[in-house]
C-alpha positions as CSV (number, residue, x, y, z in Angstrom):
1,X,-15.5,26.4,5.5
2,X,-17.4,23.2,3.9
3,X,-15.2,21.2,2.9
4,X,-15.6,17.6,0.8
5,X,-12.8,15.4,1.1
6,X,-12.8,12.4,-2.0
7,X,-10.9,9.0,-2.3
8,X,-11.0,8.9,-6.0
9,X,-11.6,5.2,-7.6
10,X,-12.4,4.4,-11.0
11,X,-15.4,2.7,-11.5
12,X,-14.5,-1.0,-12.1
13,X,-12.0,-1.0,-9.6
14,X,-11.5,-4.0,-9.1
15,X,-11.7,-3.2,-4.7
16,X,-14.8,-1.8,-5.5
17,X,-17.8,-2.2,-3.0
18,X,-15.0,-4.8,-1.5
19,X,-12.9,-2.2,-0.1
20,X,-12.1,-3.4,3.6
21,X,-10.0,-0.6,4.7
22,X,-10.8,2.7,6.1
23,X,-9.3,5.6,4.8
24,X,-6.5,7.3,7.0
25,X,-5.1,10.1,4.7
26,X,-8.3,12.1,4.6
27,X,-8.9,11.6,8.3
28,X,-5.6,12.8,9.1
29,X,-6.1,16.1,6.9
30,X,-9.7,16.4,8.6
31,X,-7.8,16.0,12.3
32,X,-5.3,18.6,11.3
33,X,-7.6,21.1,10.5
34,X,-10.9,20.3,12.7
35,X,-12.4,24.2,12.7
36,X,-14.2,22.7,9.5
37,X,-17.6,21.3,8.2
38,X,-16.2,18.2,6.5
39,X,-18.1,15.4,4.2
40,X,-15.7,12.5,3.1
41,X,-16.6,10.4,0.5
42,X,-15.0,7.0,-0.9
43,X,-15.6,6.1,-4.3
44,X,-14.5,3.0,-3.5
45,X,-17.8,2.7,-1.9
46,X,-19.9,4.9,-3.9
47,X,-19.5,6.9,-7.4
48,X,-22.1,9.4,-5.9
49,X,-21.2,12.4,-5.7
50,X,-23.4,15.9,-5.5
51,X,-21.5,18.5,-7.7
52,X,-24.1,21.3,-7.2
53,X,-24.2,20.8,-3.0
54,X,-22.7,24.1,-1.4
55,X,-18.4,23.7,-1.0
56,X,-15.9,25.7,-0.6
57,X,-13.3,23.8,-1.6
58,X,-13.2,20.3,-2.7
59,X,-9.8,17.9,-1.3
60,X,-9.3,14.4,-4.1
61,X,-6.9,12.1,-3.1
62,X,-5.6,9.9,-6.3
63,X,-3.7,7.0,-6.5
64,X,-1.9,5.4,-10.2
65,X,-5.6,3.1,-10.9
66,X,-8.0,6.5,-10.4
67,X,-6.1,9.5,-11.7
68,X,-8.5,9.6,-14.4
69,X,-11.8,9.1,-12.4
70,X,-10.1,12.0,-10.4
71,X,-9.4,14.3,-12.5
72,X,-13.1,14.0,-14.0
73,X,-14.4,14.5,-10.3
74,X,-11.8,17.4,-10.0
75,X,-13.1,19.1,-13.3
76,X,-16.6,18.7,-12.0
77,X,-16.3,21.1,-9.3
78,X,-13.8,23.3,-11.4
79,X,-16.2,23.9,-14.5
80,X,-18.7,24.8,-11.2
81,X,-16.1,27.4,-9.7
82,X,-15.1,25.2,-6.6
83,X,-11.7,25.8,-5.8
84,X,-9.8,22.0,-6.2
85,X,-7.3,20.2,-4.5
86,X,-5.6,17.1,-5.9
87,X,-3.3,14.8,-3.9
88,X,-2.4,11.8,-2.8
89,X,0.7,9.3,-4.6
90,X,-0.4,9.8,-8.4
91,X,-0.6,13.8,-7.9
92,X,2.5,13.5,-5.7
93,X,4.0,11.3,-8.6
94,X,3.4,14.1,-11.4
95,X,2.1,16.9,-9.8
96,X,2.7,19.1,-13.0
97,X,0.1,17.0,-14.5
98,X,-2.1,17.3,-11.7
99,X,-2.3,21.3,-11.6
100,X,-3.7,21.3,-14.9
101,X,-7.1,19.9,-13.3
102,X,-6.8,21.4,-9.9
103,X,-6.1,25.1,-8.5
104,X,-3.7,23.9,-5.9
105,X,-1.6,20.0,-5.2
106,X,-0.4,18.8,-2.4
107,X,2.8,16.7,-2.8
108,X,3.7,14.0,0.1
109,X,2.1,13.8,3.5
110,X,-0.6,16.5,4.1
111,X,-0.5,17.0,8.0
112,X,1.3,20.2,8.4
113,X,0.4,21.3,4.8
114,X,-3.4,21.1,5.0
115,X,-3.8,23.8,7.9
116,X,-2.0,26.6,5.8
117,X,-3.6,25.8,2.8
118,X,-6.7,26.5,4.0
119,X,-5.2,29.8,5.8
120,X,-3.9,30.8,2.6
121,X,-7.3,30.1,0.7
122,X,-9.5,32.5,3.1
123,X,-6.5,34.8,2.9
124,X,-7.1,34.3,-1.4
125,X,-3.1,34.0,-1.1
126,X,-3.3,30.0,-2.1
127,X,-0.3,28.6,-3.7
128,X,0.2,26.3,-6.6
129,X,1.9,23.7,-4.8
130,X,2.2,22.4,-1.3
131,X,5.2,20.2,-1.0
132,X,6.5,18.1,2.0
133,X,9.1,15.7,0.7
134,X,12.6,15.2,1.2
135,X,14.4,16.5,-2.3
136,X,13.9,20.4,-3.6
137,X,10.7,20.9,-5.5
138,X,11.5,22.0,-9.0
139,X,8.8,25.2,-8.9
140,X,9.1,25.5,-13.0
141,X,7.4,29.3,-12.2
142,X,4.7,28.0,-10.0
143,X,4.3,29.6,-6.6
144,X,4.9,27.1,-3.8
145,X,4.9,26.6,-0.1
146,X,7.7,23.8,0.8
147,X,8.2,22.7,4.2
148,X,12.1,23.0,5.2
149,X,12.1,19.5,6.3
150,X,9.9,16.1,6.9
151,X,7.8,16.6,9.6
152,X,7.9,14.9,12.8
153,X,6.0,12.0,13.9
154,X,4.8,13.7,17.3
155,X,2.2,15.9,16.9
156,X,0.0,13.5,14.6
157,X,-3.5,14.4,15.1
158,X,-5.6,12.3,17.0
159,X,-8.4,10.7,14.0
160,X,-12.1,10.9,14.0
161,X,-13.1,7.7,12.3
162,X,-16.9,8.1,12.5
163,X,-16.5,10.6,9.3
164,X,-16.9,7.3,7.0
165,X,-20.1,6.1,7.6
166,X,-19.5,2.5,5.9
167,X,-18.6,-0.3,8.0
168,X,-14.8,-1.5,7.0
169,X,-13.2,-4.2,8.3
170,X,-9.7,-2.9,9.1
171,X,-9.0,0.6,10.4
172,X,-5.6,2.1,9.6
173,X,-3.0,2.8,12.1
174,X,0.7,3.5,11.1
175,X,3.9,3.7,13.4
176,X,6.4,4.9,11.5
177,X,7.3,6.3,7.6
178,X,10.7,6.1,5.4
179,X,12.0,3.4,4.0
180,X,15.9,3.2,3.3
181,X,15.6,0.3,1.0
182,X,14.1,2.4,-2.3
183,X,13.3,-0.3,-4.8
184,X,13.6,1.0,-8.2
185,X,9.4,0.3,-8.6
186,X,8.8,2.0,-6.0
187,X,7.7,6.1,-4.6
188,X,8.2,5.6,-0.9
189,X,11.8,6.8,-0.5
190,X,11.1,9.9,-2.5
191,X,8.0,10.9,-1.0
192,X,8.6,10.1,2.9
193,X,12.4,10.1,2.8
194,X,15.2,7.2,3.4
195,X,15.6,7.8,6.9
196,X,12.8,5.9,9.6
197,X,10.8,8.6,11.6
198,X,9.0,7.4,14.7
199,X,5.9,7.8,16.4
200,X,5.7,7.7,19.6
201,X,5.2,4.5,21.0
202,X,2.5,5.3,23.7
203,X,0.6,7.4,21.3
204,X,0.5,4.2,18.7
205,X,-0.7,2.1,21.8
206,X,-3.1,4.7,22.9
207,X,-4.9,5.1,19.5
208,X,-4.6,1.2,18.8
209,X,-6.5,0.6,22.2
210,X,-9.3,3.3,21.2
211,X,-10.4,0.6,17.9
212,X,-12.7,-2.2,17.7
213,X,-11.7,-3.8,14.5
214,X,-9.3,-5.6,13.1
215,X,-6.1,-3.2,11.7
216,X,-3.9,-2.6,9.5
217,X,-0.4,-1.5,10.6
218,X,0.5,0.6,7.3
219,X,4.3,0.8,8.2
220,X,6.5,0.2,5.4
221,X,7.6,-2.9,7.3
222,X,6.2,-4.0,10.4
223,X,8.8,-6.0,11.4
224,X,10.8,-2.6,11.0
225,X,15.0,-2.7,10.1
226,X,17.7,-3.2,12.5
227,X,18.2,0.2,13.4
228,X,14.5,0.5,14.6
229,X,14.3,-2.8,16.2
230,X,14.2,-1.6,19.5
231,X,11.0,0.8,18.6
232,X,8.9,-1.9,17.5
233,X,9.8,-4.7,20.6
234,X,8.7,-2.1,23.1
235,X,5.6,-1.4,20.4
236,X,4.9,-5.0,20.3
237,X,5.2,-5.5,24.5
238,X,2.8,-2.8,24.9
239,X,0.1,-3.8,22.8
240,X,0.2,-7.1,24.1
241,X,-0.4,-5.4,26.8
242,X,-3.6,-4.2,26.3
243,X,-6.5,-5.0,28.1
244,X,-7.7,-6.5,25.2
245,X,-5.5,-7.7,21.8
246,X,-7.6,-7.7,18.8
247,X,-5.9,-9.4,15.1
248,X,-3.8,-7.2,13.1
249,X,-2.4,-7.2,9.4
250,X,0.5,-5.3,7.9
251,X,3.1,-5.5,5.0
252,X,6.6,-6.8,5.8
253,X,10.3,-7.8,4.9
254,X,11.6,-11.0,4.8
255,X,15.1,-9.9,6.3
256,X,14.1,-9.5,10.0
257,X,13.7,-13.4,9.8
258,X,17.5,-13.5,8.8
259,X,19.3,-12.7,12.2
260,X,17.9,-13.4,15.9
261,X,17.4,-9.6,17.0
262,X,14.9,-9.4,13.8
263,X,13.2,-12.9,15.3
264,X,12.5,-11.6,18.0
265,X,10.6,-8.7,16.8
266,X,8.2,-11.0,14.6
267,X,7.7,-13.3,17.8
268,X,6.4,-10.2,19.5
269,X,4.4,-8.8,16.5
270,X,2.7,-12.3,16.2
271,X,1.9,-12.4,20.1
272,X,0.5,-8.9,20.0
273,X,-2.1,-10.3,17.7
274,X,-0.2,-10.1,14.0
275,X,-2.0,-12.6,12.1
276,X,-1.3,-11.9,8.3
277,X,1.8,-9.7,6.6
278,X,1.7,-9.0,2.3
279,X,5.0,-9.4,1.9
280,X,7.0,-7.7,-0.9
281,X,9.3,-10.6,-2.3
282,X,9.4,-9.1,-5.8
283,X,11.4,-12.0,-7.6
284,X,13.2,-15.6,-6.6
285,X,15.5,-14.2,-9.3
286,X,18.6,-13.1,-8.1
287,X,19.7,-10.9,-10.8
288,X,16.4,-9.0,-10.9
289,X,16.4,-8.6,-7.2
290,X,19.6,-7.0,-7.5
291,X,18.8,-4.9,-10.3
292,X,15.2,-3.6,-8.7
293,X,17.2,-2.8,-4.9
294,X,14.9,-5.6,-3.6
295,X,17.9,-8.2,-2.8
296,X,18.5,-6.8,1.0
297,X,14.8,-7.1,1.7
298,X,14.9,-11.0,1.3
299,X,17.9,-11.3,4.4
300,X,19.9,-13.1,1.9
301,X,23.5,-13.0,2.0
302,X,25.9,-13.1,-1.0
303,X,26.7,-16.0,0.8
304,X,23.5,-17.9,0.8
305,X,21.5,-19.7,-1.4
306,X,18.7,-17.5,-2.5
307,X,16.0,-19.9,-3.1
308,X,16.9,-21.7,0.4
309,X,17.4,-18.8,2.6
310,X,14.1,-17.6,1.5
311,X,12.2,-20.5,2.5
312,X,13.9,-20.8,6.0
313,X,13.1,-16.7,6.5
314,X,9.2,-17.6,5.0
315,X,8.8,-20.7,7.3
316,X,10.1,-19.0,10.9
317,X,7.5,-15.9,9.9
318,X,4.9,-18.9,9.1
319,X,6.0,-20.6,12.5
320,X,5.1,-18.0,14.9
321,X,1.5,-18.3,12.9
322,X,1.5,-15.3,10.4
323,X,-0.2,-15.7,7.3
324,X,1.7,-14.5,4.0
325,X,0.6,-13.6,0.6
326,X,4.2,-13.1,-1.9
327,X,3.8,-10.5,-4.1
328,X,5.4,-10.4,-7.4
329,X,6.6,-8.0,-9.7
330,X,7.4,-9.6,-13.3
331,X,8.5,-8.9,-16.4
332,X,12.1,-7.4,-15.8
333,X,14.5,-8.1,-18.6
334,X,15.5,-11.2,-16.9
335,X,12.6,-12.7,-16.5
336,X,10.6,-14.8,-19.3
337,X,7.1,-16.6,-19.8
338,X,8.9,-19.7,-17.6
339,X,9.3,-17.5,-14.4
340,X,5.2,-16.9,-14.0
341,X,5.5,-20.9,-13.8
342,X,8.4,-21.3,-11.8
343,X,7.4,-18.6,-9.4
344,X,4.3,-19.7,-9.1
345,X,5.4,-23.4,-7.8
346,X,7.0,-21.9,-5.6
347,X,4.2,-20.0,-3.8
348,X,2.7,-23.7,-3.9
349,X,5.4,-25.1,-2.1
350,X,5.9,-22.9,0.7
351,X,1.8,-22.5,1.3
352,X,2.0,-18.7,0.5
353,X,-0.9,-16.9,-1.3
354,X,0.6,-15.8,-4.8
355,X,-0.1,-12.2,-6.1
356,X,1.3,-11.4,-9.7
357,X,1.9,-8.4,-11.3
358,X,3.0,-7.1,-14.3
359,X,6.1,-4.6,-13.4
360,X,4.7,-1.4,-13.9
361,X,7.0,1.5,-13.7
362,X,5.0,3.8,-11.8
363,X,5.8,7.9,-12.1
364,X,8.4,9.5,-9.4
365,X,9.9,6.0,-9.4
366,X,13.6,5.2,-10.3
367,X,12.5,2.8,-12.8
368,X,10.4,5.1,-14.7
369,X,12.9,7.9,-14.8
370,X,15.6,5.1,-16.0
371,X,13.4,3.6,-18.8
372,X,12.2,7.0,-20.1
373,X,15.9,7.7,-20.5
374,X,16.8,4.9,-22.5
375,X,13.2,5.1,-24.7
376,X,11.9,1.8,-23.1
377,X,8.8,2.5,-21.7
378,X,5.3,1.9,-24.1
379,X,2.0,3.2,-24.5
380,X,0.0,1.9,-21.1
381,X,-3.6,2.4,-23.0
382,X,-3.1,-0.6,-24.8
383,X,-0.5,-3.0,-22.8
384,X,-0.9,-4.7,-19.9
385,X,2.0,-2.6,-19.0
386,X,4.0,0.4,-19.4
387,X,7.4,-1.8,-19.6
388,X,7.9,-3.6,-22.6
389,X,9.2,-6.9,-23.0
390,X,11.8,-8.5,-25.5
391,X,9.9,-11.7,-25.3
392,X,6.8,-11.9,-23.1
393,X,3.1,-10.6,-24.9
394,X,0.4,-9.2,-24.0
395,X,-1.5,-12.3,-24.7
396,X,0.9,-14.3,-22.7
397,X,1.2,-12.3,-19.2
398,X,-3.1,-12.4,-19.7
399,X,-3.2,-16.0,-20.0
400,X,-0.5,-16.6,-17.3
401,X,-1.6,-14.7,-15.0
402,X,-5.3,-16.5,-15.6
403,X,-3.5,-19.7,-15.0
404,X,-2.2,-18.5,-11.8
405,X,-5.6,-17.3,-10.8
406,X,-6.7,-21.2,-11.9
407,X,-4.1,-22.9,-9.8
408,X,-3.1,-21.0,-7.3
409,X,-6.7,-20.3,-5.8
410,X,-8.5,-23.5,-6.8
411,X,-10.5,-25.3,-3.5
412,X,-8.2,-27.8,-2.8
413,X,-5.1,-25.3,-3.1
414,X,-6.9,-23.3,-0.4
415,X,-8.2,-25.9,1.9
416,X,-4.4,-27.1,1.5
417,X,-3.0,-23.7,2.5
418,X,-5.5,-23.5,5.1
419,X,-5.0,-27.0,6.8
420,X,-1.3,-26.2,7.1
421,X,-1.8,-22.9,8.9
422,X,-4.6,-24.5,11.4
423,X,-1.7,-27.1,12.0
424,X,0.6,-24.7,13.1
425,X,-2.3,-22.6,15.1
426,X,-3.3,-25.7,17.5
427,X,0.6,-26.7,18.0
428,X,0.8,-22.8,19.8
429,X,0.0,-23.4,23.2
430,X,-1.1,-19.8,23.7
431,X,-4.2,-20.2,21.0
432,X,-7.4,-21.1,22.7
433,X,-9.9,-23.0,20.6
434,X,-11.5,-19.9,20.0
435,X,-8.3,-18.5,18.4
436,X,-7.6,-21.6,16.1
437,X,-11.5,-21.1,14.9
438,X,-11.0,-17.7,14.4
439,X,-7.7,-17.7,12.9
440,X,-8.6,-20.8,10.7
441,X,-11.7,-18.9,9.4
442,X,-9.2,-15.7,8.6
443,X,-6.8,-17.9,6.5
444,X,-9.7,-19.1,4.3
445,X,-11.6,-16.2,3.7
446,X,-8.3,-13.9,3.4
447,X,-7.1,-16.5,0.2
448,X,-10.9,-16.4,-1.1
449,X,-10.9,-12.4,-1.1
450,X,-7.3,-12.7,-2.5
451,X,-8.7,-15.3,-5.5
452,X,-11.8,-12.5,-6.3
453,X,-9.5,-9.6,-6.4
454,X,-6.8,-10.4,-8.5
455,X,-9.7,-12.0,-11.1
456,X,-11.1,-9.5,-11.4
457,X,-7.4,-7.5,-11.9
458,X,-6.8,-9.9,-15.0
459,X,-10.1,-9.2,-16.3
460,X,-9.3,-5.4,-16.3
461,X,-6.1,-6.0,-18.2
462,X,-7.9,-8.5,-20.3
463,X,-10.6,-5.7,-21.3
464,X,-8.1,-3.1,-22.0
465,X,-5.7,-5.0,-24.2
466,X,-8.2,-6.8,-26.5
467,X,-11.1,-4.0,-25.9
468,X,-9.0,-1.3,-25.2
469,X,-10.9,-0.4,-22.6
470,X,-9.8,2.3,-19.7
């Protein structure tokens, strides 16, 4: 069959045309089903799209910030009698939704779904929903296909990653899915279960070793949790291994840094050529931490001193010369107009590049089923957020958050940032001066990128609470 494959994006996305990762999830779905004439197209790249070429059946992958742009695309080939297929997190989020713009949706990962979906489609037996997650899917009268449990992690199909034709600068790779930590803001637990399933380490290796760029390790944390420790010091040894190590990214905890088994998988990360981790610390406010499931990620004992044992977990993972951006969620009921401040003086302290958001409670999160409960969610079309706020505006978290931009990305904060890091590259004996160039250069252009972006993300919230624009 011909078969067009979609990363939806709305069109002033603020990662538009600055997009610098490749696209796994329709690769994987093309690699699961190869027998197929595939075209894959990013919008994040591109908003061209030929609805009148010959298809047979048209895949759209949507996340939260382009369910509208894909549901236009997805009506598109509908009103033109393609059959559609919507997934990706926002379809997986509210997939009842989704069905109403699509003949069939895919919920959670697509691997093991895709192939029978498109057996089912030439056998004109397709069903309404396709569902591989960990909790019963509520069919409401729909026909669906669920799988009887999460798949395993050792049959992944091996990628083609010449089906992009743009140049990105990070390929993604992941290790492992799950996350037993399930943060009220957040889908993962739902969608890929609470329990860590493993891929097998020589097939990571193998597939890292096949790529030329930089990439992104899209683990949920790639400093892992105690029980999967072990897995990632015998990933780490082997891709240090390699003939050749090229830099890596990922997103991490701060609770590995907290006991010396944990260490020791960040040294290892950081010699097999980590060079940056985003790192999810949500809040330097205890009770909110507590309240959003976040506190265990931060290593802190009820023992500790928050603020303290933060910094000493944020300066080992700085130490072994890892880049970190802190990404913040606020606007819980504890927090107030002060904590953008406050928070952000912290970021300056420690040399980490700050990334504010409003709390959003997302759908198929634990938040947003809590807050629709107790009537506290408002309309999203014309707030910065879906969470409102005894005491913080709209007006306020706009103009904060274009302070931050300000302050937190100004030259001099950069060059400081980046003089710290370059210190820390030339005291590690293993760094040739190559290394300390390249690394220094990384740190400086990573914070500019960073400064662009989330401009351009108060803009967008700007526009849409004073224009009310989408």
């Amino acid at each position: 069959m011909r078969i067009k494959l979609i990363l939806a994006a709305d069109s002033n996305d603020p990662l538009r045309k600055n997009n610098p990762f490749k696209p796994l999830s329709l690769l994987l779905l093309a690699a699961s089903a190869p027998d197929h004439d595939y075209e894959l197209i990013d919008m994040l790249d591109t908003q061209g799209i030929d609805y009148d070429s010959r298809v047979d059946i048209v895949g759209i992958s949507i996340r939260k910030s382009a369910e509208k742009a894909g549901f236009d695309v997805a009506d598109q080939f509908k009103k033109r009698g393609v059959k559609v297929v919507l997934g990706g997190p926002q379809a997986s989020a509210n997939p009842l939704k989704a069905i109403t713009h699509a003949d069939t949706v895919v919920i959670g990962e697509g691997e093991e779904l895709w192939p029978k979906l498109l057996l089912d489609m030439e056998a004109n037996q397709l069903k309404d929903f396709y569902v591989s997650a960990p909790a019963k899917f509520d069919a409401n009268g729909y026909a669906v296909h669920q799988l009887e449990s999460l798949a395993s992690l050792d049959k992944i199909p091996k990628v083609n990653r010449q089906l992009f034709n743009k140049k990105y600068d990070f390929d993604l790779v992941f290790a492992s899915r799950g996350c037993a930590i399930n943060c009220d803001f957040c889908s993962v637990t739902r969608l890929f279960g609470s329990k860590y399933r493993l891929r097998p380490v020589d097939d990571v290796v193998a597939e890292i070793a096949s790529i030329k760029n930089y990439y992104y390790l899209i683990d949920d944390t790639v400093f892992g949790r105690p029980n999967t420790y072990e897995y990632y010091e015998e990933l780490y040894d082997k891709i240090a291994g390699l003939k050749k190590i090229q830099y890596w990214t990922g997103q991490a905890n701060l609770d590995a840094a907290s006991n010396e088994k944990g260490r020791q998988v960040i040294k290892k990360a950081a010699k097999a050529g980590l060079i940056y981790a985003a790192i999810g610390m949500e809040s330097i406010n205890e009770k909110v931490l507590k309240k959003s499931g976040s506190y265990s990620k931060m290593g802190v004992s009820k023992a500790n001193d928050l603020i303290g044992k933060m910094k000493e977990n944020i300066r080992f993972i700085q130490q072994q010369g890892v880049l970190i951006s802190a990404w913040f969620a606020i606007g819980y009921e504890d927090d107030n107009l002060e904590t953008y401040e406050s928070t952000l003086q912290f970021c300056l302290e420690m040399n980490l590049i700050p990334v504010f958001t409003p709390v959003h409670a997302l759908e198929g999160t634990d938040l947003f089923d809590r807050l629709e409960k107790e009537g506290k969610l408002q309309d999203n079309t014309s707030n910065v957020t879906n969470v409102a706020h005894a005491s913080i505006t709209n007006e306020q978290v706009i103009r904060a958050l274009e302070h931050l931009n300000r302050k937190g990305f100004r030259l001099l904060t950069s060059l400081k940032r980046t003089w710290f890091y370059f210190k820390i590259f030339v005291r590690q004996k293993e760094n040739k001066i190559g290394d300390i160039i390249h690394k220094t250069i990384f740190t400086f252009v990573t914070q500019w990128r960073f400064g662009k972006i989330t401009t351009l993300e108060a803009e967008k919230l700007k526009n849409k609470v004073w224009n009310n624009e989408p």
